[in-house]
C-alpha positions as CSV (number, residue, x, y, z in Angstrom):
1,X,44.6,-28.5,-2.0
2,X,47.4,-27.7,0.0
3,X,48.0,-26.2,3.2
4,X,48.5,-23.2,2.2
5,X,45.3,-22.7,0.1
6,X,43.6,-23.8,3.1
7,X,45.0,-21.1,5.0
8,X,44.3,-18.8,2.3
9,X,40.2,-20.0,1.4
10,X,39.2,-19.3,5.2
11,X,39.7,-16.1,5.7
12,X,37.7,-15.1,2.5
13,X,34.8,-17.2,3.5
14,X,34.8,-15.7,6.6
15,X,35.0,-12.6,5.0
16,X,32.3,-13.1,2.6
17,X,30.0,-14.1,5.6
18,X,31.0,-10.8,7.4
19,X,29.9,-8.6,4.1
20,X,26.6,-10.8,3.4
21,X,25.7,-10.3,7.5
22,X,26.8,-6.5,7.7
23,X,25.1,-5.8,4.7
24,X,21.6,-7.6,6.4
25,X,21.9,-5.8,9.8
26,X,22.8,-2.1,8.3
27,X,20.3,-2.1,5.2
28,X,17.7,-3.4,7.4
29,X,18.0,-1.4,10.3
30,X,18.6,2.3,7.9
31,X,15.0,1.1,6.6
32,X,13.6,0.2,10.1
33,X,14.8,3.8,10.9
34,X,13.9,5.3,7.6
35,X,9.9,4.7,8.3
36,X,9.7,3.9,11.9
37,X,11.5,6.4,14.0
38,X,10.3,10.2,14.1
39,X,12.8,13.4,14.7
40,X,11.9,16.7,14.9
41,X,13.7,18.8,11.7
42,X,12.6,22.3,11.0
43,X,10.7,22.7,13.6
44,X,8.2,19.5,12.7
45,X,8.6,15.9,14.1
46,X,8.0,13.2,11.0
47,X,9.9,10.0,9.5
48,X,12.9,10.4,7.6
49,X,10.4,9.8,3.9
50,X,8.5,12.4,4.9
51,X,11.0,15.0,5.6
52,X,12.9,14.6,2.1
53,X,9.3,15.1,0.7
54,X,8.3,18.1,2.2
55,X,12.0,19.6,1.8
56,X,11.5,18.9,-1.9
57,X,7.7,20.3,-1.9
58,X,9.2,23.5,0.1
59,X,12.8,23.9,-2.0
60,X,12.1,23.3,-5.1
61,X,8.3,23.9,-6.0
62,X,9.4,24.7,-9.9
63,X,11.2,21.4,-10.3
64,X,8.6,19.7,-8.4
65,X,5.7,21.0,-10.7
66,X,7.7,19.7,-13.9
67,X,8.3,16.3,-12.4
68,X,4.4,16.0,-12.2
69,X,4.1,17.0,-15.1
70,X,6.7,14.7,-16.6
71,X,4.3,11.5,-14.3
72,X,1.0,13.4,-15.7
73,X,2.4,13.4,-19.8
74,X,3.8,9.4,-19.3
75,X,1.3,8.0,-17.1
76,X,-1.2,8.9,-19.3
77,X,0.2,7.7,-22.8
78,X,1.9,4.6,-21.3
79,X,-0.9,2.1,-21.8
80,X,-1.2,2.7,-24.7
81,X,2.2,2.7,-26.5
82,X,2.6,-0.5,-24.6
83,X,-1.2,-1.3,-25.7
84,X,-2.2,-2.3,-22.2
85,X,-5.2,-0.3,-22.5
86,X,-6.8,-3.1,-24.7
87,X,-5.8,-5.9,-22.6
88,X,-9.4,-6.1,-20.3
89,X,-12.3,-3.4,-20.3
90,X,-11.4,-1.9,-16.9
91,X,-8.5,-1.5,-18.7
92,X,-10.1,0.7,-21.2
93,X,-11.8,2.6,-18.3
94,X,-8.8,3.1,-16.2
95,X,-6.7,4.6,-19.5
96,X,-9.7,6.7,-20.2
97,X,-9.4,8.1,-16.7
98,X,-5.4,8.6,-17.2
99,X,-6.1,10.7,-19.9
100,X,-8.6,12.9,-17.9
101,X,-6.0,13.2,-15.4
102,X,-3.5,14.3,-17.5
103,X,-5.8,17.0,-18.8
104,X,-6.8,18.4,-15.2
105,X,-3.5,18.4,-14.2
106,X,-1.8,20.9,-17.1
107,X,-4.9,23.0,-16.1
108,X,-4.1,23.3,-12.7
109,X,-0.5,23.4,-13.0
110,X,-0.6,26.0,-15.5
111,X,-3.7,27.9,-14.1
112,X,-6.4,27.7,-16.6
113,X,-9.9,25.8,-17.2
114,X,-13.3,26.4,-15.4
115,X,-14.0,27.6,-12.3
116,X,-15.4,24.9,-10.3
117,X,-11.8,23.1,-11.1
118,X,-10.2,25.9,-9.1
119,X,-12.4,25.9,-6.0
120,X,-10.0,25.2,-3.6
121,X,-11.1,22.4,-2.3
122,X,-10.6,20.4,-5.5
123,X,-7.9,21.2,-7.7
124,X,-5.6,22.8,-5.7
125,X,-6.1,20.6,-3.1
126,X,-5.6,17.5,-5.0
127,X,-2.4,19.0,-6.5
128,X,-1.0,20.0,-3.1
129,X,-2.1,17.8,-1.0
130,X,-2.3,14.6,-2.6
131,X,-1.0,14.4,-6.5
132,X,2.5,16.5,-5.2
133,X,3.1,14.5,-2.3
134,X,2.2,11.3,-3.5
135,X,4.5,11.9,-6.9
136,X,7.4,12.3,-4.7
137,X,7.1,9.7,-2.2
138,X,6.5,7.0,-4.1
139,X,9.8,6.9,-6.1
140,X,11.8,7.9,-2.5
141,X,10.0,5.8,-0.2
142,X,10.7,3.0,-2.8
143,X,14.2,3.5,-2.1
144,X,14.6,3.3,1.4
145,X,11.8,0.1,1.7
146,X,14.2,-1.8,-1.0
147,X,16.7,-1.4,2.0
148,X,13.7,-2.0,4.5
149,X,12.5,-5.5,2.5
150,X,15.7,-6.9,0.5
151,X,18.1,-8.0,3.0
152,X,16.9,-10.8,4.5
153,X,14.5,-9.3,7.5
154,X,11.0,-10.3,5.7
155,X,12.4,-13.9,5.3
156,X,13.4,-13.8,8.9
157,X,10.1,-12.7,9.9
158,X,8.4,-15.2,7.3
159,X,9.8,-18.7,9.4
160,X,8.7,-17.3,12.7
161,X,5.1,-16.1,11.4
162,X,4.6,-19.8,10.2
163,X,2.6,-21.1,13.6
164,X,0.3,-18.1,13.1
165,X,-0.5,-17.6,9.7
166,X,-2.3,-20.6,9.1
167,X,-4.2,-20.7,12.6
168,X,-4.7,-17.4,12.0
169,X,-5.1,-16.2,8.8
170,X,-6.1,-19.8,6.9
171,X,-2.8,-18.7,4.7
172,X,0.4,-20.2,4.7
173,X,3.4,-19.3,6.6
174,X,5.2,-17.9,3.6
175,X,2.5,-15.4,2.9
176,X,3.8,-13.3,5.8
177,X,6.4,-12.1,3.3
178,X,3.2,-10.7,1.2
179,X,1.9,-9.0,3.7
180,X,4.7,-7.4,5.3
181,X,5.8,-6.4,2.2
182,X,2.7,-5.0,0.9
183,X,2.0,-3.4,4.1
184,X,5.4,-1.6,3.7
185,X,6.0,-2.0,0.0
186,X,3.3,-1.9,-2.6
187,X,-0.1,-3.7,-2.9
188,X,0.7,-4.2,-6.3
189,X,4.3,-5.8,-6.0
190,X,2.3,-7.8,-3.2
191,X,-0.5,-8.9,-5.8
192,X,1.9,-9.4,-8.8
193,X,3.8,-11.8,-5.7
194,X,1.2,-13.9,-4.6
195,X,-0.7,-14.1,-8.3
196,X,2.7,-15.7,-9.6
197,X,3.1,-18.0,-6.2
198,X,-0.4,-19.1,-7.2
199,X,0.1,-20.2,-10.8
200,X,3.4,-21.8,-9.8
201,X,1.1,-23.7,-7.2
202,X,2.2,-22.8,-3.9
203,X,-1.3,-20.9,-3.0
204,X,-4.9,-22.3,-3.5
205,X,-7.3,-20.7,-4.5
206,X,-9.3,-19.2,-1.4
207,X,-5.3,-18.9,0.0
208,X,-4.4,-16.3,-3.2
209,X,-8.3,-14.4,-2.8
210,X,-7.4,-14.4,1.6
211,X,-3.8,-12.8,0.7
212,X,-5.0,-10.6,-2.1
213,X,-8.2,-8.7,-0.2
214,X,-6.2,-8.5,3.2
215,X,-3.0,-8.2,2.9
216,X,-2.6,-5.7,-0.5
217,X,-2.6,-2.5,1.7
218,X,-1.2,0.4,0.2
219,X,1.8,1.0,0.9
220,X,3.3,2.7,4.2
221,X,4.8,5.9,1.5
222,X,1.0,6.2,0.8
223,X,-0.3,5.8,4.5
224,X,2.5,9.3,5.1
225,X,0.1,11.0,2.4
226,X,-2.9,10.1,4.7
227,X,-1.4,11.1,7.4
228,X,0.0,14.2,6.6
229,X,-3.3,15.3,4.8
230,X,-4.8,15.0,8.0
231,X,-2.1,16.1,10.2
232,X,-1.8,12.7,12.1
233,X,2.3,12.8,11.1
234,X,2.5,13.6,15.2
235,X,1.0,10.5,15.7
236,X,2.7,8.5,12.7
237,X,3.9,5.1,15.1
238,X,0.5,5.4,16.4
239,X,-1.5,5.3,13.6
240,X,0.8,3.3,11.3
241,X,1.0,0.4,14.5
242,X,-3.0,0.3,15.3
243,X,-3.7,0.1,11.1
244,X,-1.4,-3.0,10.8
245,X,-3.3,-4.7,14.2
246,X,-6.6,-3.6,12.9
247,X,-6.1,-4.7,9.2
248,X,-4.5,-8.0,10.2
249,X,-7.5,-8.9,12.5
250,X,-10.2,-8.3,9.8
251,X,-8.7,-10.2,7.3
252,X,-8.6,-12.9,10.3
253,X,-12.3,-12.6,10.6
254,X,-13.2,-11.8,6.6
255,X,-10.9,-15.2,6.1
256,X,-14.0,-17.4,7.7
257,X,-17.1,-15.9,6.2
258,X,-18.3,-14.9,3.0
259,X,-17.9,-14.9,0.2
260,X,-14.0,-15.6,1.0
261,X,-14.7,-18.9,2.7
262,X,-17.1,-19.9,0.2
263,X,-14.0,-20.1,-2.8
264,X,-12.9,-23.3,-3.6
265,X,-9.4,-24.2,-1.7
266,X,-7.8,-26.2,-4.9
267,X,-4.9,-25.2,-6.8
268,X,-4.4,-23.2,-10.0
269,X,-5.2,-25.9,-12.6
270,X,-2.3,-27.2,-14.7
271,X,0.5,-26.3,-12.0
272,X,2.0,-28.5,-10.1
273,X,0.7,-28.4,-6.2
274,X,3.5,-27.3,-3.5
275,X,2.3,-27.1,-0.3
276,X,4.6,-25.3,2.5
277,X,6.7,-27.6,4.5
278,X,6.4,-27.0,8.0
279,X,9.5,-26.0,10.3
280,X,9.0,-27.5,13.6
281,X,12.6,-26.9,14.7
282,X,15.6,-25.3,14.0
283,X,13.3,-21.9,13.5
284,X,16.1,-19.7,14.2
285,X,18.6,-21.4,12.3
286,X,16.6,-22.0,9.2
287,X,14.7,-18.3,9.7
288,X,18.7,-16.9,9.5
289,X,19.2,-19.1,5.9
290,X,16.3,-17.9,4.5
291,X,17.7,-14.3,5.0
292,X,20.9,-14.8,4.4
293,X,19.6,-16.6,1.2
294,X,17.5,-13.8,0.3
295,X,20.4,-11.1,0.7
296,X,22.8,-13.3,-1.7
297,X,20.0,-13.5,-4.4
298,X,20.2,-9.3,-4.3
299,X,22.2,-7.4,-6.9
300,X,24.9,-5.3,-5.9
301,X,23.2,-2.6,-3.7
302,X,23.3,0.2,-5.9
303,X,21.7,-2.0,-8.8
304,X,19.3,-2.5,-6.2
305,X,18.5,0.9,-5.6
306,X,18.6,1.8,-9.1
307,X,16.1,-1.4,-9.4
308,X,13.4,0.0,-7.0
309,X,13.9,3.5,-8.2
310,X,12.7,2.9,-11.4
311,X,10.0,0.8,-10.4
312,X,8.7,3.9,-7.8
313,X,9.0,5.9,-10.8
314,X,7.1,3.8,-12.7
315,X,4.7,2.8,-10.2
316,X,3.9,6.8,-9.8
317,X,3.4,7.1,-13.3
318,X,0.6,4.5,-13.3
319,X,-1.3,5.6,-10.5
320,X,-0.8,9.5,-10.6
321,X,-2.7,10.4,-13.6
322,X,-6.0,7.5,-12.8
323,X,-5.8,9.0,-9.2
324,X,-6.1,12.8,-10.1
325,X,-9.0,11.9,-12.7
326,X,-10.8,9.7,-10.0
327,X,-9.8,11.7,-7.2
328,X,-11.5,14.7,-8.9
329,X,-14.5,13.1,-10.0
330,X,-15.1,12.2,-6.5
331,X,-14.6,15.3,-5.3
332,X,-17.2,16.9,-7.5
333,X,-19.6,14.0,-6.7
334,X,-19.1,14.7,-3.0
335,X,-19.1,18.6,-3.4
336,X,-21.8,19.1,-5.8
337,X,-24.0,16.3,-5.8
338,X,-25.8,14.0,-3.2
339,X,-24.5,10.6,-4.3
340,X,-22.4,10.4,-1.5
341,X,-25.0,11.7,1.1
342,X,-27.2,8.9,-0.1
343,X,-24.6,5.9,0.1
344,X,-23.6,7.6,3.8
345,X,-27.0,6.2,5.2
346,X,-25.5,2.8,4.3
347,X,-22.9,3.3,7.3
348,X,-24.8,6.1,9.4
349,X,-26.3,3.5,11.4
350,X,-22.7,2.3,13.0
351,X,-21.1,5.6,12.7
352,X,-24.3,6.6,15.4
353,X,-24.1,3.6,17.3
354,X,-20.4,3.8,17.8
355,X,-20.5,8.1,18.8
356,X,-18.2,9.4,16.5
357,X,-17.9,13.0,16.4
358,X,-19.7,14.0,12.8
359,X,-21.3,10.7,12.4
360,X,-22.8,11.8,9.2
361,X,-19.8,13.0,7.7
362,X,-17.8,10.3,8.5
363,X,-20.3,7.8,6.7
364,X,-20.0,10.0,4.0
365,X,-16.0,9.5,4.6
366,X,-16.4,5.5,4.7
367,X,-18.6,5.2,1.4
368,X,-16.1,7.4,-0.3
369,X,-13.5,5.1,0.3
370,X,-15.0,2.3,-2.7
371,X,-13.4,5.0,-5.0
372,X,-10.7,5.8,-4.2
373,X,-8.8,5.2,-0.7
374,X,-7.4,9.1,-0.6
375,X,-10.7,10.5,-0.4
376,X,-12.2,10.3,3.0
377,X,-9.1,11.7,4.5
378,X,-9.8,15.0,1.7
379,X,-13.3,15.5,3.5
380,X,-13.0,15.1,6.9
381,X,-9.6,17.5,7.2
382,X,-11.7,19.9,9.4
383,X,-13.1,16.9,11.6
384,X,-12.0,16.5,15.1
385,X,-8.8,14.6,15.7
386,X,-10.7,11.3,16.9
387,X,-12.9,11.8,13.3
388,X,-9.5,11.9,11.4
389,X,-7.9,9.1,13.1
390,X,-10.9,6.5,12.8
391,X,-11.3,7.4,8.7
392,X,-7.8,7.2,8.0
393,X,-7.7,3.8,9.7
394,X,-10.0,2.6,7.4
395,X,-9.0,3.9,4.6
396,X,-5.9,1.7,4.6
397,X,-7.7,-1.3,6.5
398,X,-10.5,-1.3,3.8
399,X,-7.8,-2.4,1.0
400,X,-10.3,-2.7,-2.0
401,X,-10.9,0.5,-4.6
402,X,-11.7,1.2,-7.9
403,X,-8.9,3.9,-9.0
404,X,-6.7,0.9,-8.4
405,X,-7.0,-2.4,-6.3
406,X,-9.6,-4.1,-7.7
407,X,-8.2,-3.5,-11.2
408,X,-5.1,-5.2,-10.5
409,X,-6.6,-8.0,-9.2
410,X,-8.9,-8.7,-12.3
411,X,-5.9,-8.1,-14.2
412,X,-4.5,-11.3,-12.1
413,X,-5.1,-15.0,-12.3
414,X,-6.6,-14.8,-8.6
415,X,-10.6,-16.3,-8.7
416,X,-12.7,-12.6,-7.3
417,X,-15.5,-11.4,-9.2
418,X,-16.1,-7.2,-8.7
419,X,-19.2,-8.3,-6.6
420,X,-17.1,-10.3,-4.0
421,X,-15.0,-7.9,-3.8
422,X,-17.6,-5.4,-2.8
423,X,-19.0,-7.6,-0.2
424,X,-15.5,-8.1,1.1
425,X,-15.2,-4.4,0.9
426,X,-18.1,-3.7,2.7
427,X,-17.2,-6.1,5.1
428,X,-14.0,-4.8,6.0
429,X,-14.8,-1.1,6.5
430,X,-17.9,-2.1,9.1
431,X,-15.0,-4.1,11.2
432,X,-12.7,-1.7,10.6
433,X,-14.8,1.0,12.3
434,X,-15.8,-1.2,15.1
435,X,-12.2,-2.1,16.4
436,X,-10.8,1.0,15.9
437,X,-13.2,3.2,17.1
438,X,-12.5,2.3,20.8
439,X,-8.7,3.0,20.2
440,X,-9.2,6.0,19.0
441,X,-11.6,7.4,21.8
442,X,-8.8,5.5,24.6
443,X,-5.9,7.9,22.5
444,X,-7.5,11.1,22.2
C-alpha cells in the first residue's frame, strides 16, 4: 500500500466510526425522548407516542375507524390462511376468540347488534378507550422503540447489568437485553428472544421460565393505554419508573420460590451448552463494542423503520381482534354476573389489610387481571387516584394472561405448565400490591 492510500484509508475509517457513533447517540437519545420526557401540547402534558395517537384519534376519526377495521378483518383470518390456528389447542381457542372479535367490532363500528353490546361501558368503551388507542400505538410506538432499542444502548446496558442479574435475578447478564427490551418493546419479541437463546443453549431451563414470567411485560406503548384509560398520563415517569422497580423486584423474589425454583436448571437437550463469559474488566470498553456491534448489525435506518413498522402492524393485528373478544367477555362477566365478585374474595383479604380506598373493587380489579391485563384499569376508572395507580401497577407487574402471555409461552420451547403459571401469577399480583401500595399512599 502506498503512502498515499494510507493517507486516503484514514480519513474514511474515521469517518465511518463518526456515522456508526452519531447514529448510536441520536437514535438512542430521539427514543429516550420519544417515551421518557413529557410536554404539554394542546393544552395536555404526555410523551411524544401519546400525542401522535391522540392527534390521530381526534383528526382523523373516519380514517381511524377503517384502520381498525382493516386490524379487525386480518387479525381475525390470519391464523388461519397461515393455518396457525391448528398448530396447539389454545391455538384453536385464541382464533375462535379472533373471530368473535372481529364480529363485535363491525357491530360497534357500524352501530348495530344487541343492546347490552352498546351499554356504554362495554362496547364503546372498549372501542374508544382501548381497541382505538391500542390499534394505533402499537404500529407508532414500534417505530420510535426501534430507534429506542437498535442502536447499541440495550447492549451497553446489557455489560454493566452483568454483576446484578445473576446475584439478583438467578439470570445471566445478557438477559438484561430481554428485559429491557420487553419492558420497552414487546413481551412477545422478548419471549420469541429468549425461547430461541434457549434452544441455542445459552439459557437453562429455570433461567428461560425466570426470564419469560418476569421480564415479558407488555410493552411501554401498551402501559400509555393504561395510563391514559385511567388518566395517570400526568404522572406517566411516575408510574412507568415505580412499575419497572416493582416488577423487577418480584421477579427477584418469585426467582427463589415456587414453582420457579423448583424447574430443573439444565439446558435445552440436544444444543450445545454456552454459558456467559463473565467481564471482570474492561466493562466500559467492551459494553461500547457490544453497541457499536449491535448498531453495525442494523440495516440502513429506514429499512429499519420499515422493519418494526410492519412488525407493529402485524403485532396489532394479532392481538386486536383476541383482545376485543376477551376484553368483552370480561366485561360482561364483571357487569352482569358474579364470577368476578367471587374470585375478589381471593385478594379481599390484602386489599383490607393494606387500606386501599374500594378494597372490594379493587380485588375485583386484581382477579380480573388472569384475563386479560386491560381490564382492571376498565373498572376501576371512577376509583380514587391512589385506587388507579396501585391496579395499574399490577396490571403490568402481574405479566401472565390468558388473551395473550400465557399463549405465547406454550407456543414456545420454554418448560411452564398453565398451572405454574398461575401460581406464578398469583404470586406476583399479591407482591405486586404489597410494594406498591406504600408508594402510592407516600405520592398521593
Amino acid at each position: 500500500m502506498t503512502k498515499y492510500q494510507q493517507e486516503q484509508e484514514i480519513p474514511k475509517t474515521n469517518q465511518f466510526e463518526l456515522g456508526i457513533f452519531t447514529k448510536m447517540i441520536i437514535c438512542s437519545l430521539i427514543g429516550i425522548f420519544s417515551f421518557f420526557v413529557s410536554f404539554e401540547w394542546n393544552g395536555k402534558s404526555s410523551i411524544l407516542v401519546d400525542h401522535v395517537v391522540s392527534a390521530l384519534t381526534a383528526y382523523a376519526p373516519t380514517l381511524v375507524n377503517g384502520y381498525v377495521l382493516i386490524l379487525l378483518v386480518l387479525g381475525a383470518f390470519y391464523p388461519f390462511v397461515t393455518k396457525k390456528w391448528k398448530t396447539s389447542k389454545v391455538n384453536m381457542v385464541l382464533s375462535v376468540f379472533k373471530l368473535g372479535g372481529l364480529v363485535a367490532g363491525v357491530m360497534l363500528i357500524f352501530g348495530f347488534g344487541p343492546a347490552w353490546l352498546f351499554n356504554p361501558d362495554i362496547g364503546p368503551f372498549l372501542l374508544e378507550k382501548l381497541i382505538k388507542p391500542v390499534g394505533l400505538v402499537i404500529p407508532i410506538g414500534s417505530i420510535f422503540l426501534a430507534l429506542l432499542v437498535c442502536y447499541g444502548l440495550l447492549e451497553f446496558i446489557g455489560v454493566f447489568m452483568q454483576p446484578i442479574m445473576k446475584p439478583v435475578f438467578k439470570t445471566p447478564g445478557r438477559s438484561a437485553v430481554d428485559a429491557v427490551a420487553s419492558f420497552v418493546g414487546s413481551y412477545s419479541v422478548g419471549l420469541i428472544l429468549t425461547n430461541r437463546v434457549y434452544r441455542e443453549g445459552k439459557y437453562t431451563a429455570r433461567e428461560s421460565a425466570i426470564i419469560a414470567t418476569g421480564f415479558s411485560t407488555v410493552s411501554a406503548t401498551f402501559m400509555v393505554i393504561v395510563a391514559k384509560t385511567l388518566d395517570l398520563m400526568e404522572y406517566w415517569n411516575l408510574f412507568f419508573w415505580v412499575t419497572l422497580v416493582v416488577t423487577f423486584v418480584v421477579t427477584a423474589i418469585t426467582a427463589r420460590i415456587y414453582p420457579l425454583n423448583k424447574i430443573k436448571d439444565e439446558y435445552y437437550e440436544g444444543s450445545t451448552p454456552q454459558p456467559e463469559k463473565i467481564v471482570k474488566k474492561d466493562r466500559l470498553q467492551v459494553a461500547w463494542a457490544e453497541a457499536v456491534e449491535a448498531t453495525k448489525q442494523n440495516p440502513s435506518l429506514p429499512k429499519n423503520l420499515y422493519i418494526h413498522l410492519k412488525d407493529g402492524f402485524i403485532m396489532a393485528m394479532g392481538v386486536i381482534p383476541s383482545i376485543l373478544s376477551i376484553g368483552l367477555l370480561g366485561m360482561v362477566l364483571a357487569i352482569y354476573t358474579p364470577l368476578f365478585d367471587w374470585l375478589a374474595y381471593i385478594f379481599a383479604p390484602f386489599t383490607y389489610l393494606l387500606q386501599i380506598p374500594d378494597p372490594m373493587l379493587t380485588a375485583k380489579a386484581l382477579s380480573l387481571s388472569i384475563a386479560e391485563m386491560f381490564l382492571p384499569a376498565m373498572i376501576v376508572t371512577e376509583a380514587a387516584m391512589i385506587t388507579k395507580f396501585i391496579v395499574a401497577v399490577v396490571s403490568i407487574s402481574a405479566i401472565l394472561f390468558f388473551s395473550a402471555v400465557i399463549p405465547v409461552i406454550l407456543s414456545t420451547d420454554i418448560p411452564l405448565t398453565i398451572r405454574q403459571m398461575i401460581i406464578i401469577w398469583f404470586e406476583r399480583v399479591v407482591l405486586t400490591l404489597i410494594l406498591v401500595t406504600p408508594i402510592a399512599f407516600f405520592f398521593f
